[in-house]
PAVO-879843 format. One record per residue (C-alpha): x, y, z. Coordinates in nm, 2 decimals. Layout:
N
<votor><u>X</u><v>Y</v><w>Z</w></votor>
...
! end
This chain:
200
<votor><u>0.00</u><v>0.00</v><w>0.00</w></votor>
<votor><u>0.12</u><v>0.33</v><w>-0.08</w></votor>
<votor><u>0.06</u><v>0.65</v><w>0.01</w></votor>
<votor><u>0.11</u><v>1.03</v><w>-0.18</w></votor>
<votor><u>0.43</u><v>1.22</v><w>-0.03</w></votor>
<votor><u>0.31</u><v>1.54</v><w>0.13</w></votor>
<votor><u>0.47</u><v>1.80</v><w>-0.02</w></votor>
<votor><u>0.57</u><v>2.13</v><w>0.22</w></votor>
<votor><u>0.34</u><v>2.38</v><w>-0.02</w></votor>
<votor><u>0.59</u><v>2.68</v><w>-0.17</w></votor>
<votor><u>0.62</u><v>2.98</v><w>-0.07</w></votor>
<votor><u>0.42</u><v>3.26</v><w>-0.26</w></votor>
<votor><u>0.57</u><v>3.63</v><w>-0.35</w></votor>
<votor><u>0.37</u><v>3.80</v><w>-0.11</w></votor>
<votor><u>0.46</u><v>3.54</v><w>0.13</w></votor>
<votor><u>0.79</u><v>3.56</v><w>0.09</w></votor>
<votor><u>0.80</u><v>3.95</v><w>0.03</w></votor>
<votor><u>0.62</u><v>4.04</v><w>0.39</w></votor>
<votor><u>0.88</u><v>3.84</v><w>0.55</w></votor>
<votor><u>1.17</u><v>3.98</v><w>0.43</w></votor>
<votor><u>1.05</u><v>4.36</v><w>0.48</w></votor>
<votor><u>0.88</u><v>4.26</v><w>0.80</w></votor>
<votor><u>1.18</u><v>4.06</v><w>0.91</w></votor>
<votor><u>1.40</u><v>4.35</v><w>0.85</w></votor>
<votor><u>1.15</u><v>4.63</v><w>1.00</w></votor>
<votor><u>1.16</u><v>4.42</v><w>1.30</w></votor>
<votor><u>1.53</u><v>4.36</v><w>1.35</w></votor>
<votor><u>1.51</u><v>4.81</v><w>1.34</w></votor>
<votor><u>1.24</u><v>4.81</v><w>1.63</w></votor>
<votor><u>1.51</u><v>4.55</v><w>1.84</w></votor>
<votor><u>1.79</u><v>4.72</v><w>1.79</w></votor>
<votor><u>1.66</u><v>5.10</v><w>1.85</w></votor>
<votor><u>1.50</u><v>4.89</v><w>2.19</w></votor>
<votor><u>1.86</u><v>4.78</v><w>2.24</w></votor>
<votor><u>2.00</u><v>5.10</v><w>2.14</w></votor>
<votor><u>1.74</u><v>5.29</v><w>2.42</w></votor>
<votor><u>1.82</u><v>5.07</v><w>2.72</w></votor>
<votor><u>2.20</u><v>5.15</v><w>2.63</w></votor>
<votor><u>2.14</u><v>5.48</v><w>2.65</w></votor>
<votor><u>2.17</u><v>5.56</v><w>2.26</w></votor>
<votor><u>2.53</u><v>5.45</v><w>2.27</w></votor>
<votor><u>2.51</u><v>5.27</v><w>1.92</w></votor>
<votor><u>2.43</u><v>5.59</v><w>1.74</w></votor>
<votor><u>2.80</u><v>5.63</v><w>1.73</w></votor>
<votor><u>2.83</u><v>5.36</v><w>1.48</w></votor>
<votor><u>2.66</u><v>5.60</v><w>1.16</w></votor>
<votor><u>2.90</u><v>5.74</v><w>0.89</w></votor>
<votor><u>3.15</u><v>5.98</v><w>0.98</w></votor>
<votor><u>3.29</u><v>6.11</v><w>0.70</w></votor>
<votor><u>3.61</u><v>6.09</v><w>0.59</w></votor>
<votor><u>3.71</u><v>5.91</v><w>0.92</w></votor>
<votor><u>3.83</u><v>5.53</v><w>0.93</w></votor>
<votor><u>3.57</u><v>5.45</v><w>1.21</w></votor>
<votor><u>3.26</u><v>5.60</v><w>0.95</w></votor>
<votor><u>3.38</u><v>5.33</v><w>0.71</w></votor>
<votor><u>3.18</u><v>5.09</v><w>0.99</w></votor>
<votor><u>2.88</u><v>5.29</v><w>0.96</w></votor>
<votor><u>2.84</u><v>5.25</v><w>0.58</w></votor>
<votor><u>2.66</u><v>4.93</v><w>0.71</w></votor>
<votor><u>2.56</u><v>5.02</v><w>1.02</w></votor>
<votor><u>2.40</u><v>5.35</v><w>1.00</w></votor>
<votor><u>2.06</u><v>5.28</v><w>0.81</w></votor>
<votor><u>1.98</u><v>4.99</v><w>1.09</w></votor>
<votor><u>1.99</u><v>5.27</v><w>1.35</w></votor>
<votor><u>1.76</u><v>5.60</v><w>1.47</w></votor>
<votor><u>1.78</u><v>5.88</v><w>1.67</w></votor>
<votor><u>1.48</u><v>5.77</v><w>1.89</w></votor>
<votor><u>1.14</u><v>5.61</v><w>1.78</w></votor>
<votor><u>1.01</u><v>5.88</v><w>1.66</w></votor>
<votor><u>1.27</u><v>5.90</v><w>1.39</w></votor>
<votor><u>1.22</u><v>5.51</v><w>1.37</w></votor>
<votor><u>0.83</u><v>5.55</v><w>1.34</w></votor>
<votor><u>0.85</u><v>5.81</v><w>1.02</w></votor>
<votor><u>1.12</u><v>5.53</v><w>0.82</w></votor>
<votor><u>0.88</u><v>5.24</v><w>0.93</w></votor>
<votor><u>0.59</u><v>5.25</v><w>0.68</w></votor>
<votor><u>0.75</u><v>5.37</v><w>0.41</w></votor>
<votor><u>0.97</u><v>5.13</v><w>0.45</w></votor>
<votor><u>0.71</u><v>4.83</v><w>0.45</w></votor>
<votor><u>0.50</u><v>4.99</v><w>0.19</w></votor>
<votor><u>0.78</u><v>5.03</v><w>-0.09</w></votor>
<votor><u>0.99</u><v>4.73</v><w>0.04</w></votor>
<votor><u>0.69</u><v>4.53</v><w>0.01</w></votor>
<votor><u>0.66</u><v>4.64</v><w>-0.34</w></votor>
<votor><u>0.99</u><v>4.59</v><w>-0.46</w></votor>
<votor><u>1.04</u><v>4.27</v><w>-0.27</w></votor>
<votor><u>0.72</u><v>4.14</v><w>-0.48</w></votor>
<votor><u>0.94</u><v>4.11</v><w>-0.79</w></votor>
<votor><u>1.15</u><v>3.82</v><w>-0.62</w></votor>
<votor><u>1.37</u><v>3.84</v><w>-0.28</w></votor>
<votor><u>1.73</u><v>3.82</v><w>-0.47</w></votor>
<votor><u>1.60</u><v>4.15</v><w>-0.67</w></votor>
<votor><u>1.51</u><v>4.29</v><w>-0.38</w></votor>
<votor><u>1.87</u><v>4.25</v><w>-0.17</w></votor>
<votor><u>2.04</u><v>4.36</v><w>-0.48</w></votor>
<votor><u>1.87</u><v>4.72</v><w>-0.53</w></votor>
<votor><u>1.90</u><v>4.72</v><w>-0.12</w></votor>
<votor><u>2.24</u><v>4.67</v><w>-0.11</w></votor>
<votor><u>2.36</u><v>4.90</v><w>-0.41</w></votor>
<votor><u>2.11</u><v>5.17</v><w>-0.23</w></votor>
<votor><u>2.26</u><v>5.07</v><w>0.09</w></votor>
<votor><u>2.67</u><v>5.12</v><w>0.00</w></votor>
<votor><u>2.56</u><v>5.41</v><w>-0.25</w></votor>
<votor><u>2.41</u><v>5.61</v><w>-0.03</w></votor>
<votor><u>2.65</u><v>5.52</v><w>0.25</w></votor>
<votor><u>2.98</u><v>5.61</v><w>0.09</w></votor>
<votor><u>2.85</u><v>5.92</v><w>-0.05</w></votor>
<votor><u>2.74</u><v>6.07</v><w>0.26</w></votor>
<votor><u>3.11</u><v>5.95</v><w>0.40</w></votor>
<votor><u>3.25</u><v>6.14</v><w>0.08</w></votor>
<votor><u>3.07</u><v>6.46</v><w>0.08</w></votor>
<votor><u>2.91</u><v>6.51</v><w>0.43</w></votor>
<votor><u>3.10</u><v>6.76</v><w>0.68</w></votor>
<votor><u>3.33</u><v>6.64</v><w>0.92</w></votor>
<votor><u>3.29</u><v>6.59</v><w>1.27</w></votor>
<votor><u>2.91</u><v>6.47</v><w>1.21</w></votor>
<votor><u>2.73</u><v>6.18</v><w>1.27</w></votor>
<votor><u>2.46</u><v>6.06</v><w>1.00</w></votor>
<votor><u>2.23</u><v>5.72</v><w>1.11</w></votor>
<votor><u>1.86</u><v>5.64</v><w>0.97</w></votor>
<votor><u>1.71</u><v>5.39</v><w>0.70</w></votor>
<votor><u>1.59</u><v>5.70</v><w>0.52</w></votor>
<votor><u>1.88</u><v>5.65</v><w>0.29</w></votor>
<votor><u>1.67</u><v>5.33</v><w>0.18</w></votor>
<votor><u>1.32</u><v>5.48</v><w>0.13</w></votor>
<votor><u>1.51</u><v>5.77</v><w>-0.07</w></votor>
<votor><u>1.71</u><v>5.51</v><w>-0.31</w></votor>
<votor><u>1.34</u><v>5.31</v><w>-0.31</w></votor>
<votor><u>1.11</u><v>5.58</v><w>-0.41</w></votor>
<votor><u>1.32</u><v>5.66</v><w>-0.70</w></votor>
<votor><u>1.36</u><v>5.28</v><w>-0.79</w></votor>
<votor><u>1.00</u><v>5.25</v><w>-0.83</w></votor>
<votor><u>0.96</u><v>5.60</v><w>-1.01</w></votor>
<votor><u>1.22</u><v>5.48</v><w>-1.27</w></votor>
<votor><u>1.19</u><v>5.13</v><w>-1.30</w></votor>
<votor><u>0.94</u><v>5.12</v><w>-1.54</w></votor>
<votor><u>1.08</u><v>5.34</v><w>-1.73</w></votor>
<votor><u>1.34</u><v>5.13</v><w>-1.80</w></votor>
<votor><u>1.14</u><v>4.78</v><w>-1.84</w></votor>
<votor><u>0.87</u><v>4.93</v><w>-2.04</w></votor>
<votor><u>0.62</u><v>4.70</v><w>-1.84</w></votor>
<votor><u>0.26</u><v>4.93</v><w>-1.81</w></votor>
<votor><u>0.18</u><v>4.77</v><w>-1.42</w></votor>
<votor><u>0.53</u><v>4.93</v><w>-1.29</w></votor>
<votor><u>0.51</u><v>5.22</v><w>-1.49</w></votor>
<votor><u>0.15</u><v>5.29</v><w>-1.32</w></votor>
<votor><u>0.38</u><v>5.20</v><w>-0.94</w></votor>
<votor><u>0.62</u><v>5.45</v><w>-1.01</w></votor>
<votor><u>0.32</u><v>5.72</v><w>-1.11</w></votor>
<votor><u>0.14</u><v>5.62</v><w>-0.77</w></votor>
<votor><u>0.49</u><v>5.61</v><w>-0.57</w></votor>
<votor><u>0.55</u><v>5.93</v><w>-0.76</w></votor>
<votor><u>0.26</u><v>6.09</v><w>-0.63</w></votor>
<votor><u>0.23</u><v>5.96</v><w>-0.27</w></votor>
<votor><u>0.59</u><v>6.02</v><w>-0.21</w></votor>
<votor><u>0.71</u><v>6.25</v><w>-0.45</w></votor>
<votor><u>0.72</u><v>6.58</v><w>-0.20</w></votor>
<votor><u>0.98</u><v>6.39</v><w>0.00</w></votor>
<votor><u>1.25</u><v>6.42</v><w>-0.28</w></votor>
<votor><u>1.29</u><v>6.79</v><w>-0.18</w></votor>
<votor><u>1.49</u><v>6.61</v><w>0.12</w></votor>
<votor><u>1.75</u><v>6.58</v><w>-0.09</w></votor>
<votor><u>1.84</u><v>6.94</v><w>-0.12</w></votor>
<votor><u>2.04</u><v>7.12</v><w>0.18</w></votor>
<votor><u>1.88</u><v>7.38</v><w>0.42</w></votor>
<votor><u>1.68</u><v>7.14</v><w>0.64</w></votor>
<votor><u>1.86</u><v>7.13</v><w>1.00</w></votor>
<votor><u>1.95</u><v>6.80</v><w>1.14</w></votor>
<votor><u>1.85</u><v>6.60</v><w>0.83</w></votor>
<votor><u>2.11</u><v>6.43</v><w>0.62</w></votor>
<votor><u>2.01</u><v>6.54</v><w>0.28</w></votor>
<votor><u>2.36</u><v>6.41</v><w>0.15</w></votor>
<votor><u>2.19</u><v>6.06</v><w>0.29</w></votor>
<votor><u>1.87</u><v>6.14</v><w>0.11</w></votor>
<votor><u>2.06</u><v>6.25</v><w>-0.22</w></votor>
<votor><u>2.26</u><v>5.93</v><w>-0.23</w></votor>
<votor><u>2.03</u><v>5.72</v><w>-0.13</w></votor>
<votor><u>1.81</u><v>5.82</v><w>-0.45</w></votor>
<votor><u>2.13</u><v>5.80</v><w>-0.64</w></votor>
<votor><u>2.20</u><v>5.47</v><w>-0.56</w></votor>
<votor><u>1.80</u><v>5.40</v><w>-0.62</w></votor>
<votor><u>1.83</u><v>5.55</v><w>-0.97</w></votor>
<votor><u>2.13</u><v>5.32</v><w>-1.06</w></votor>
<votor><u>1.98</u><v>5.05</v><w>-0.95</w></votor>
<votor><u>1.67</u><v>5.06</v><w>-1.15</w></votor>
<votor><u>1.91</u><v>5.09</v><w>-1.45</w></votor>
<votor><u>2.15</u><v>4.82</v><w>-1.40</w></votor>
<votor><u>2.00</u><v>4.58</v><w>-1.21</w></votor>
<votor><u>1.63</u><v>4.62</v><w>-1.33</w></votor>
<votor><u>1.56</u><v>4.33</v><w>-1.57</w></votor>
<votor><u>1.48</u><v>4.44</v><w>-1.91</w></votor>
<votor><u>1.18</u><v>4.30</v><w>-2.14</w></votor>
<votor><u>1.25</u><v>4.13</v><w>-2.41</w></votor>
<votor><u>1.07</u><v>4.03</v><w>-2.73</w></votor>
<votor><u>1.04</u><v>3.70</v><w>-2.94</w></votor>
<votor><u>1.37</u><v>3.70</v><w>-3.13</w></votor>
<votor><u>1.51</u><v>3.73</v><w>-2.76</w></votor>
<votor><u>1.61</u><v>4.13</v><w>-2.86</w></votor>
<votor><u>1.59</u><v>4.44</v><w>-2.56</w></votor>
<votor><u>1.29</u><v>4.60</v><w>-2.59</w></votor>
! end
């Protein structure tokens, strides 16, 4: 007698795309709790430019905040445009994270003044609001085009954080961050391509 072999059933995209964002939102919520009962004594590890310590925070600053409330104003946009990107497979996802992620990071080490400190995952939303905007652009599908029109219009007005003049805000963050957003939709977006196997 035999009997059928119960398969584990696969994962899903949207599955698989609200664990990855929420995973990662999470670890942000831990650490800023960590970061709280330590009396904010991780903040040190953000980008310093042009110091051999703020090399370290080229991958440490984005998973730290100055306070919740800074935390709380990353957090959605962070799940609602992660979400979105992470929908188009989890190894596209890390990719345009990480080239946001060291973009933005070394830029701000390159360019920001000396002596300051620069921590936040807004360097992410930046680089993933102009992702989305561009990415459609670039693989000519009508559905992401229509993304990038909606993420264009919902978050759109923060883009003015990349210019200078706002006190206490890294716009150097927020300008490479979008940078590194903007490269990534153009090298590492997938392009369509037609029958003959040609660009489109």
């Amino acid at each position: 007698m035999s009997t059928p072999v119960r398969t584990a059933p696969e994962r899903g995209p949207v599955r698989d795309a609200v664990t990855l964002v929420g995973g990662f939102v999470a670890v942000l919520w831990v650490l800023e709790i960590v970061d709280t009962i330590v009396g904010h004594r991780l903040d040190q590890y953000g980008v310093q430019p042009r110091t051999d310590e703020g090399l370290v925070g080229i991958a440490t600053a984005p998973l730290l905040h100055l306070g919740f409330e800074h935390l709380i104003s990353n957090t959605v946009p962070l799940l609602v445009l992660g979400f979105v990107i992470a929908l188009s497979g989890i190894g596209q996802a890390l990719a345009v994270t990480g080239a946001i992620w060291v973009i933005g990071g070394f830029g701000t080490w390159l360019i920001a003044p000396s002596g300051t400190n620069h921590i936040g995952a807004s360097v992410l939303v930046f680089g993933f609001i102009v992702y989305l905007v561009l990415r459609g652009f670039f693989t000519r599908r009508i559905g992401q085009i229509a993304v990038g029109i909606v993420v264009l219009v919902l978050y759109g007005g923060a883009l003015w954080g990349v210019l200078p003049g706002q006190p206490g805000i890294s716009w150097q963050g927020h300008l490479f961050g979008a940078i590194g957003g903007g490269l990534a939709a153009a090298m590492l977006t997938p392009r369509r391509t037609d029958a003959t196997g040609a660009t489109a």
